[in-house]
NUPAZA-926227 format. One record per residue (C-alpha): residue in three letters; residue number from 1; x, y, z. Coordinates in steps of 0.05 Angstrom, whole numbers, plus 5000, padded with zeros to 4 digits. Example, Ala and Ser with C-alpha at 12.3 -4.5 7.8 and 13.67 -1.06 7.14 Angstrom:
! residues 2
 type seq   px   py   pz
  ALA   1 5246 4910 5156
  SER   2 5273 4979 5143
//
This chain:
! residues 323
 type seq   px   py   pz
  UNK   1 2904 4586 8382
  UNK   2 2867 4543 8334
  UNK   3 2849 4566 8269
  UNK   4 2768 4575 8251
  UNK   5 2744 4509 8213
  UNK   6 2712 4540 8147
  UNK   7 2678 4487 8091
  UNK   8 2684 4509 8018
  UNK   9 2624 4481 7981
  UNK  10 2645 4485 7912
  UNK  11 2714 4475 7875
  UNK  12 2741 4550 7878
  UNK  13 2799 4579 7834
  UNK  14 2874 4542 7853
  UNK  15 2904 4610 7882
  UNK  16 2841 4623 7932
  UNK  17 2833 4555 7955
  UNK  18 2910 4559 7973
  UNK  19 2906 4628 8012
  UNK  20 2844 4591 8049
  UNK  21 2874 4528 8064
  UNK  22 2937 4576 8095
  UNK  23 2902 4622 8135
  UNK  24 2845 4571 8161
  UNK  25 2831 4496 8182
  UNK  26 2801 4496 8112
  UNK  27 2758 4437 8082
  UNK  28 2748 4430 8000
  UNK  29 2700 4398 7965
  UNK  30 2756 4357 7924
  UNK  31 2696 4320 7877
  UNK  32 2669 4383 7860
  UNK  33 2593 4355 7871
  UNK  34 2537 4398 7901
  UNK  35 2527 4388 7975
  UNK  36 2451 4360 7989
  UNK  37 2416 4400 8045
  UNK  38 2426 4347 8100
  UNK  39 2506 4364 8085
  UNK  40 2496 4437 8077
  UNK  41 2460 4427 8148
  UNK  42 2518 4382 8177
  UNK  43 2566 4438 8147
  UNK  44 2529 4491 8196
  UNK  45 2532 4451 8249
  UNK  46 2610 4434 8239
  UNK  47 2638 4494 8213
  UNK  48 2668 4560 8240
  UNK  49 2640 4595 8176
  UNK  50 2607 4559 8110
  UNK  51 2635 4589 8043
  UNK  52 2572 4572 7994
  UNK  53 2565 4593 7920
  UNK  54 2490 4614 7889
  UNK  55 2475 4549 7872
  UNK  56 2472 4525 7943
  UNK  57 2404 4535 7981
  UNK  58 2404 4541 8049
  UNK  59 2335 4546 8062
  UNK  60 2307 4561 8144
  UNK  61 2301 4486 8157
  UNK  62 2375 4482 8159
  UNK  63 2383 4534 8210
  UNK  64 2341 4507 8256
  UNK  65 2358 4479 8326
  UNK  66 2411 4505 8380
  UNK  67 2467 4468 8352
  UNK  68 2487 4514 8304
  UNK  69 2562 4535 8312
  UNK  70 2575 4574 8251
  UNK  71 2572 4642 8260
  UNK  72 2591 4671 8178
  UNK  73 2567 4649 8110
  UNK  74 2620 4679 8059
  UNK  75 2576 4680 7997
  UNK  76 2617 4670 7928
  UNK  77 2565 4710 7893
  UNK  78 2528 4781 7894
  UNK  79 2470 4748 7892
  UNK  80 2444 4727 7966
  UNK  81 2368 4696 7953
  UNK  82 2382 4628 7962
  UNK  83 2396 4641 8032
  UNK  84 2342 4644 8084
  UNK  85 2365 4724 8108
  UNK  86 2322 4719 8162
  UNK  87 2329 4652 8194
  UNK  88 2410 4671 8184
  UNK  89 2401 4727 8227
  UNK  90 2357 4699 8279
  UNK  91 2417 4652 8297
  UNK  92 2456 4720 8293
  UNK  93 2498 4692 8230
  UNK  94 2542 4746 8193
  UNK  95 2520 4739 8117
  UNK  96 2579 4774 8059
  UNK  97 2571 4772 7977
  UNK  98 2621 4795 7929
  UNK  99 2598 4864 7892
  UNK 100 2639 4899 7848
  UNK 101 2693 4851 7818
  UNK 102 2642 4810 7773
  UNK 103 2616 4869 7736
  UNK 104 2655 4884 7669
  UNK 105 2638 4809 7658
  UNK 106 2575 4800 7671
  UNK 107 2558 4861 7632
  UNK 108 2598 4830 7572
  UNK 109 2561 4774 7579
  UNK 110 2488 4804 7570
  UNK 111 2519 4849 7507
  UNK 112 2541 4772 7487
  UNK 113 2470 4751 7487
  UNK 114 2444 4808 7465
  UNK 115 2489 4799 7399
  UNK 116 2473 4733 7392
  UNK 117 2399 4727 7399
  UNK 118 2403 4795 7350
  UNK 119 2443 4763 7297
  UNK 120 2414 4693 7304
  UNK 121 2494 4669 7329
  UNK 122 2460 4611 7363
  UNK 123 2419 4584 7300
  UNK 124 2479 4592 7258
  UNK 125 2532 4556 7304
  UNK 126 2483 4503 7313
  UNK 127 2475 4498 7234
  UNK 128 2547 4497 7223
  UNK 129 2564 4446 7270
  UNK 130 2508 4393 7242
  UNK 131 2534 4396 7175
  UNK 132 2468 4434 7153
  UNK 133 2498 4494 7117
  UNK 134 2479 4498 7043
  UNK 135 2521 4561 7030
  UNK 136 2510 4641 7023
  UNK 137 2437 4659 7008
  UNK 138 2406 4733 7019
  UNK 139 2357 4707 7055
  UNK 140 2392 4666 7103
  UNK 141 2385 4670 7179
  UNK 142 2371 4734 7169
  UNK 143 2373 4782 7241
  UNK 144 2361 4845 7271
  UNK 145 2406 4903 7263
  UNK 146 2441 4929 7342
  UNK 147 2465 4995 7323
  UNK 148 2419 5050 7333
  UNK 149 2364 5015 7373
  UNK 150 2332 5027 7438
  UNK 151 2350 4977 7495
  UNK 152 2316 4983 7564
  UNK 153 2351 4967 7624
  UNK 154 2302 4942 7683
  UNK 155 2348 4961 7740
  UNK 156 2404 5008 7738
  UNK 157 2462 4987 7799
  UNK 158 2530 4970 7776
  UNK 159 2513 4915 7724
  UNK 160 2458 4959 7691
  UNK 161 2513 5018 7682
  UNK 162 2566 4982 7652
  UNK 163 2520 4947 7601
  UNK 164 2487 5022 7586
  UNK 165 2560 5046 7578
  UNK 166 2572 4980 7533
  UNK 167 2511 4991 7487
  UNK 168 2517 5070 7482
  UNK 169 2581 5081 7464
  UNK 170 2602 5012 7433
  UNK 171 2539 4999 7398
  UNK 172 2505 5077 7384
  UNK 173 2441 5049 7424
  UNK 174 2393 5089 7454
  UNK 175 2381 5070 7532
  UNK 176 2328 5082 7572
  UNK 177 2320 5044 7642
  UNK 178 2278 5031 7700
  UNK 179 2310 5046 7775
  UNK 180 2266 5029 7844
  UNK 181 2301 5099 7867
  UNK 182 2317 5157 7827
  UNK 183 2382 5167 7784
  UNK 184 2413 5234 7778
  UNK 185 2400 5255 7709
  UNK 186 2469 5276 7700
  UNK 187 2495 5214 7729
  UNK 188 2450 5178 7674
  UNK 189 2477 5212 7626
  UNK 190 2548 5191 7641
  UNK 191 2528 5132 7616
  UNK 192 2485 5143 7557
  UNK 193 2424 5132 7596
  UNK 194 2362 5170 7602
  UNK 195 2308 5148 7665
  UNK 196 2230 5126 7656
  UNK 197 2179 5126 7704
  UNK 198 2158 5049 7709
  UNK 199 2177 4982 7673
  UNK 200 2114 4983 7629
  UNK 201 2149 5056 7605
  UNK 202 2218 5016 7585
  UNK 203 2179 4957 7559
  UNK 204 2136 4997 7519
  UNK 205 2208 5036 7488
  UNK 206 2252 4977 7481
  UNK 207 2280 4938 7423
  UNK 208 2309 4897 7471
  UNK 209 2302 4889 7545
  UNK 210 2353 4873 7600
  UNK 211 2353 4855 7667
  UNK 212 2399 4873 7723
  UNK 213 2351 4876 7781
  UNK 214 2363 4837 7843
  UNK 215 2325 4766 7854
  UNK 216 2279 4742 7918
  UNK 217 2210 4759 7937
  UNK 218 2205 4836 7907
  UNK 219 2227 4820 7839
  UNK 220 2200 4735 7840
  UNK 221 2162 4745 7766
  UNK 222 2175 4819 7755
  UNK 223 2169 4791 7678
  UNK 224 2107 4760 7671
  UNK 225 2049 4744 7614
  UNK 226 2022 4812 7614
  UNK 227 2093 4850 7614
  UNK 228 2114 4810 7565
  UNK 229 2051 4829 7527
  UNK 230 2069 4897 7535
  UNK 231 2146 4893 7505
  UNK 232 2148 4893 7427
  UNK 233 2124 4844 7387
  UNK 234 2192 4846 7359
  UNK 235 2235 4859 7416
  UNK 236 2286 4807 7452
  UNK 237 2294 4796 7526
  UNK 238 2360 4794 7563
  UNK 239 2367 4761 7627
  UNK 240 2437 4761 7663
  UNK 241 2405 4778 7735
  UNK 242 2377 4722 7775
  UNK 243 2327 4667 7748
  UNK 244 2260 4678 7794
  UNK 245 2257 4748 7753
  UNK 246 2231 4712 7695
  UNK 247 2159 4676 7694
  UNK 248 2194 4617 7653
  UNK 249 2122 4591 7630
  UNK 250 2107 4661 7613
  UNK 251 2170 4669 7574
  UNK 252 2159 4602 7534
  UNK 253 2088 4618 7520
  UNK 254 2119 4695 7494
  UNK 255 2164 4662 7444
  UNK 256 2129 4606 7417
  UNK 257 2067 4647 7406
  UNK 258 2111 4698 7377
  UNK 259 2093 4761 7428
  UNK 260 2165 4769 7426
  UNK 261 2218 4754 7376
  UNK 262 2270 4719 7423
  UNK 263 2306 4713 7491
  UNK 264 2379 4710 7516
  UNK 265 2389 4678 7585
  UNK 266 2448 4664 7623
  UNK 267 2401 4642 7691
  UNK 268 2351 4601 7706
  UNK 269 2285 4587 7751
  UNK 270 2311 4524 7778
  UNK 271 2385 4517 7761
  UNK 272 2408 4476 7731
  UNK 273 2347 4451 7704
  UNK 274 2329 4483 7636
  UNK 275 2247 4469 7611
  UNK 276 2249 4423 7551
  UNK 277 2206 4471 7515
  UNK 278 2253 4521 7520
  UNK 279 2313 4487 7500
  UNK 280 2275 4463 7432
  UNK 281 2258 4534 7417
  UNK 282 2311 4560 7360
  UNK 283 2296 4640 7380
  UNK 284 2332 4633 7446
  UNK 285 2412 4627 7469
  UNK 286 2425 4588 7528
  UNK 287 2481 4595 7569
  UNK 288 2497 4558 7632
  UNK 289 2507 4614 7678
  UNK 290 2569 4649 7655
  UNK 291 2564 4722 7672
  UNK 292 2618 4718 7716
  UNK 293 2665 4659 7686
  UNK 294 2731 4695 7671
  UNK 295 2786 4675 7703
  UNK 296 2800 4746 7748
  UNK 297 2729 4750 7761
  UNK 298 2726 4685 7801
  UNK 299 2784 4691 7832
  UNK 300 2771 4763 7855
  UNK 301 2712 4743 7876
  UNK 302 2744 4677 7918
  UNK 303 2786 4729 7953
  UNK 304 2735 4786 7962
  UNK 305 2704 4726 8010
  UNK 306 2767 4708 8035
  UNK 307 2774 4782 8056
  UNK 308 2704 4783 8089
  UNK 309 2720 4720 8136
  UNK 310 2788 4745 8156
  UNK 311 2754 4808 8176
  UNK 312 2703 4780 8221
  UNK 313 2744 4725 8255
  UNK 314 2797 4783 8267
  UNK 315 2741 4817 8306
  UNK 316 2728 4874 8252
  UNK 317 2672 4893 8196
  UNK 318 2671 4848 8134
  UNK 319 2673 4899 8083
  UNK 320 2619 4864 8045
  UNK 321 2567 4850 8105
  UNK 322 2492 4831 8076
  UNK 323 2464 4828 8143
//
């Protein structure tokens, strides 16, 4: 029996591009560049199952038509918005992420940026490496204090936990967060965490904000103009969730008016394009998407989707089924 042709977008860590290539009639993208839509359509079209990461979009256009022969999309991501849901599962395509094994890092990464945009790391490194430093002043680059301040947490799954456990007890912060559903306050307190009613609540509390709230049409924006109008004047936002949460021309406007002090980000609106205007701002680390760049993570995560096709073309449940 043959095996089940599978395409691999992206360059994927040595060890799960070995196990896939063993187990399947696998294809890799050896030059490591991003796949235009007519290719990402050709894949569907080709392919037993496409293995996409979250920078792919695979919008409705591409699944239209009756010649569509795969029949799983193995996501290497959590994050699922840049596939069309819906036109996947009028073509009844199997869709599977990868919870659970990116979220120690990704939570290290938002305390990262938290620490960073805090303590000005950014502006500093920066000064360093152009030869700019004049030396030790009391007045120099001088931050915000972490320990003992109030960060809100705008979404409260897996990620949100492990970075309220990560500011409570590493950092003595007080954290309050904002959940769609409600959190058992016991449960909340497990991890130093104590529920409001509604965002404007957290805003309203928060020295600095995070975000850990999924992406797509409910949360496209969920930070705009007049939420950040009602965080702090001299509060920080985090954002280690998905890009479309943030209002990017909002957020600009925010810091260079000054309605808030500065901004961490790890994601973007329109990876991997960054605004000019914000990358001249100094109150603002950039990072290219790292949250789940260890070398575990991505592996785990490579075989968490290797797990989910071997399930379905063995005729049982991926474990990690979207829809």
């Amino acid at each position: 029996m043959s095996k089940p042709r599978i395409l691999v977008t992206r360059r994927w860590p040595t060890a799960v591009e070995a196990a896939l290539s063993e187990a399947f009639d696998t294809t890799l993208n050896q030059d490591d560049v991003a796949l235009d839509a007519a290719q990402l359509r050709d894949a569907l079209l080709s392919y037993d199952a496409v293995l996409p990461t979250v920078s792919d979009r695979l919008p409705a256009a591409l699944f239209e038509g009756e010649a569509v022969r795969s029949k799983i999309i193995g996501n290497f991501g959590v994050g699922f918005n840049h596939i069309d849901i819906a036109a996947a599962k009028a073509k009844d395509i199997v869709v599977t992420n990868t919870p659970g094994v990116l979220t120690d890092c990704t939570a290290d990464i938002a305390m990262l940026l938290l620490l960073s945009v805090a303590r000005r790391g950014g502006e500093g490194e920066r000064e360093v490496r152009a030869g700019a430093w004049t030396g030790w002043r009391p007045t120099h680059l001088v931050g915000t204090k972490v320990t003992g301040k109030t960060v809100g947490i705008i979404g409260f799954g897996r990620i949100g936990k492990a970075f309220a456990q990560r500011c409570h007890f590493g950092f003595g912060m007080d954290v309050v967060f904002y959940n769609r559903s409600s959190v058992d306050s016991a449960e909340a307190a497990h991890y130093g965490a104590r529920q409001l009613p509604t965002v404007e609540d957290v805003l309203g509390a928060a020295d600095f904000v995070s975000l850990h709230c999924p992406g797509g049409a409910e949360n496209r924006h969920l930070m705009n103009a007049t939420r950040f109008a009602a965080m702090k004047p001299g509060a920080f936002l985090i954002n280690t969730a998905r890009g479309d949460v943030v209002d990017e021309t909002a957020l600009i406007a925010a810091l260079e008016q000054g309605t808030i002090r500065g901004a961490g980000l790890d994601v973007y609106e329109a990876e991997p394009h960054v605004p000019e205007r914000l990358r001249a701002l100094e109150n603002v680390v950039l990072l290219p998407h790292l949250g789940s760049a260890t070398e575990e993570t991505r592996t785990a995560m490579g075989m968490k989707v290797m797990d989910n096709i071997s399930a379905f073309f063995a005729g049982r449940e991926p474990p990690d089924r979207v829809i």
